[in-house]
C-alpha positions, -999 to 999 in steps of 0.1 A, spaced: -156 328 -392 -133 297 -383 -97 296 -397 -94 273 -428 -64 255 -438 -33 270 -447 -14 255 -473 21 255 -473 48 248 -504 80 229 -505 91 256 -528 125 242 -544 106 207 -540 84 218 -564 104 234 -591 128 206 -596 98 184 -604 82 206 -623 113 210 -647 115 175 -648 84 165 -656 73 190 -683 97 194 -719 120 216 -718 105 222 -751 83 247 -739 101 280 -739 98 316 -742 99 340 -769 135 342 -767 139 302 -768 149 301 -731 134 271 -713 104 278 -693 92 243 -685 93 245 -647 77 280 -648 46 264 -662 46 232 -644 52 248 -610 23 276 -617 -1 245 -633 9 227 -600 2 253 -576 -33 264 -588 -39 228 -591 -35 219 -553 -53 253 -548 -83 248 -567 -85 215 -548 -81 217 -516 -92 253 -511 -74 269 -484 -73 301 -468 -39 304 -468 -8 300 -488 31 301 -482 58 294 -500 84 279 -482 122 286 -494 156 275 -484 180 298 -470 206 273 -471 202 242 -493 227 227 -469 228 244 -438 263 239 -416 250 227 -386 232 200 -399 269 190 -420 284 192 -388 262 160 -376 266 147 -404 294 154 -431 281 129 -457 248 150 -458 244 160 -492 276 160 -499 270 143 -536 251 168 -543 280 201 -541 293 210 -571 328 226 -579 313 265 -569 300 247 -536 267 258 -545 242 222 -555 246 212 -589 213 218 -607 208 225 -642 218 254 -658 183 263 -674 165 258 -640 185 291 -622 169 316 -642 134 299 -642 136 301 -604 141 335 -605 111 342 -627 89 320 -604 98 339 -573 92 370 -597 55 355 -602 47 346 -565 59 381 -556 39 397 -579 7 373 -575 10 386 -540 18 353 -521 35 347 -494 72 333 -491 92 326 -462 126 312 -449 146 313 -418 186 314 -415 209 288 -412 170 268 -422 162 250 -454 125 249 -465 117 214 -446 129 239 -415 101 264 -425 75 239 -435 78 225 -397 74 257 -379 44 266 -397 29 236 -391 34 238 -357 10 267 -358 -28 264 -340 -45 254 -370 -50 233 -398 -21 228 -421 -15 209 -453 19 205 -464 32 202 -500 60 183 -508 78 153 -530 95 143 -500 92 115 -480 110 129 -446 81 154 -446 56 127 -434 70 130 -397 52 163 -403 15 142 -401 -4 150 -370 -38 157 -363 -38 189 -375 -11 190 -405 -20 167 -435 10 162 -462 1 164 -496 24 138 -514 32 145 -551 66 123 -553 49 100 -575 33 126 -601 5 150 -597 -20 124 -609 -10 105 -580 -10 125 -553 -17 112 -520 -26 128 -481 -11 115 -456 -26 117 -425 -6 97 -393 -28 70 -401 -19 70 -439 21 69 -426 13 41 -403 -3 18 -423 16 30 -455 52 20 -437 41 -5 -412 47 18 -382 31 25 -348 6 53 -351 15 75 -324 12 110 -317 49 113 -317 57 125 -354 92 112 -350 85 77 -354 86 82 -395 120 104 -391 131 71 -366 124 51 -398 139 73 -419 174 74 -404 172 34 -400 165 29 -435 188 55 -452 185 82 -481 212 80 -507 199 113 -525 204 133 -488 236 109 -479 223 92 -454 236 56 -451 209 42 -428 219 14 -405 238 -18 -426 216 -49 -432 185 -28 -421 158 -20 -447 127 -11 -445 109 -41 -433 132 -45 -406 132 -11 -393 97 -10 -393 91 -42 -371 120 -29 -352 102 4 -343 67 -17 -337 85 -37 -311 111 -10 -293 91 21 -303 117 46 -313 156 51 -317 165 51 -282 145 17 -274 165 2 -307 200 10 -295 193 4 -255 178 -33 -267 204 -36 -288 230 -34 -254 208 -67 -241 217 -99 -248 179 -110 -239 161 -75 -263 150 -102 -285 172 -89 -316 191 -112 -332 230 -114 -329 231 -95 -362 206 -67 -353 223 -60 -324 256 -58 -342 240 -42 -369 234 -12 -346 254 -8 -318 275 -7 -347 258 25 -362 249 41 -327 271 71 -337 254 66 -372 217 73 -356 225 100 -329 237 121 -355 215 114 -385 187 120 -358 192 154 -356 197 158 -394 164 144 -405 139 152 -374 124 184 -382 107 215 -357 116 221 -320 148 243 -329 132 275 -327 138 290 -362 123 328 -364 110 331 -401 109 361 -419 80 366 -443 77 384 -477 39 390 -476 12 378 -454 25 355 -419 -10 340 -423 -7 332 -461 -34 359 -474 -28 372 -506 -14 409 -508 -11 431 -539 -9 419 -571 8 436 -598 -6 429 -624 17 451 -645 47 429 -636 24 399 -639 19 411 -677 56 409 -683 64 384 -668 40 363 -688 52 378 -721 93 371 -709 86 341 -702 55 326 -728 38 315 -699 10 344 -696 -19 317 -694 -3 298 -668 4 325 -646 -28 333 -652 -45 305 -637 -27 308 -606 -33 342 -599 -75 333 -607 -69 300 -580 -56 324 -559 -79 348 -556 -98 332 -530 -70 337 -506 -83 376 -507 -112 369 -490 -95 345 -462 
């Protein structure tokens, strides 16, 4: 029997859209919000009941922030630390992350992490596995993941409006070269900037411009070494532009570009995403805790498939 798909989760991703997009009106018995409880389990056996994979992981992050990649970088993230240190989230989400790691453990799926690695860390070493891998995420620096084999399934905009990207989706979506070098979209990405991971990008370069810039130079190091000659065909501004952000993009470069660093994950189930035991005891009260019995209940039915993988 060939190998299907294995489907892989940008876990935290998720969650925080899921508690954004469905009313915190919906609570359990005890009035406590469980809005991304339902929206992430609707979500999940949505994607699974469509795209039918063999396989499922749950990607987590050990560190939301890891030190190494602040040490390239100190603006990275940095909005984003609150007074504890810890990422400033709402306060109703916490315990609704606990319950949903309480349902995926009892549902018998598969979660994984690496140290010092946040969950785009994770999501890049199992897609550099020998088979066909679809990555879930609402984040745009996960298209570098594209390749032949690895499709990212793009929810940014909504559920409804979900989108694969394949390489050739990035390509023409963003203007860029297709080539078999994911990096060309993390290339683009440090050009043009994040302000939600505090990344600056390169002053008086958006996205048009870094993407003609990357057509004509093809990557990061062809950018900067034109921008050293006077004949490169850049403009006196473009040059300026970044030889004036060259310490800018050698750093930000090993923020954003994802795999190659050898992470060793550590699995709670299944390394190949197969659905272990599922307790349905625990499943029961969880469901009751949290009001959410039907929509755990879904998932678990969706993923029932992944026993027979």
């Amino acid at each position: 029997m060939s190998q299907g798909p294995l489907m892989v989760l940008d876990s935290a991703g998720l969650w925080f859209r899921a508690f954004h997009s469905v009313p915190e009106k919906i609570t359990g018995p005890d009035g406590a919000p469980a809005n991304a409880v339902r929206g992430f389990c609707d979500m999940v056996a949505v994607l699974v009941e469509e795209y039918s994979p063999n396989g499922l992981v749950a990607a987590l992050d050990r560190q939301w922030r890891p030190d190494w990649r602040v040490a390239l970088l100190p603006s990275y993230k940095a909005h984003r630390v609150g007074d504890d240190g810890e990422e400033v989230a709402p306060a109703s989400l916490a315990p609704q992350v606990n319950s949903i790691r309480a349902v995926l453990s009892a549902a018998g799926i598969t979660q994984a992490w690496a140290e010092d690695a946040e969950a785009d860390d994770v999501l890049a070493e199992l897609s550099a596995r020998d088979r066909e891998v679809l990555v879930v995420t609402g984040d745009r620096d996960l298209f570098q993941l594209a390749s032949p084999s690895t499709t990212v399934v793009y929810v940014g905009a909504g559920m409804k409006k979900r989108l694969a990207y394949t390489p050739g989706v990035v390509a023409e979506r963003f203007d860029l070269p297709e080539a078999a070098d994911a990096g060309v979209y993390a290339d683009y990405a440090v050009l043009v900037g994040d302000a939600s991971d505090g990344l600056p990008g390169v002053a008086g370069v958006g996205a048009k411009t870094a993407a003609t810039l990357l057509r004509a130079y093809g990557d990061l190091d062809g950018i900067v070494a034109a921008a050293t000659d006077p004949e490169s065909g850049l403009t006196a501004r473009q040059r300026s532009s970044v030889l004036a952000g060259a310490d800018y993009l050698d750093a930000a470069r090993g923020v954003v570009r994802l795999g190659g660093r050898g992470f060793e994950l550590e699995f709670d189930g299944d390394t190949d995403g197969r659905r272990g035991p599922v307790d349905d005891g625990r499943l029961d009260e969880l469901g009751r805790a949290t009001g959410q019995a039907r929509a755990i209940g879904r998932l678990v039915e969706a993923t029932a498939t992944l026993d027979e993988a």
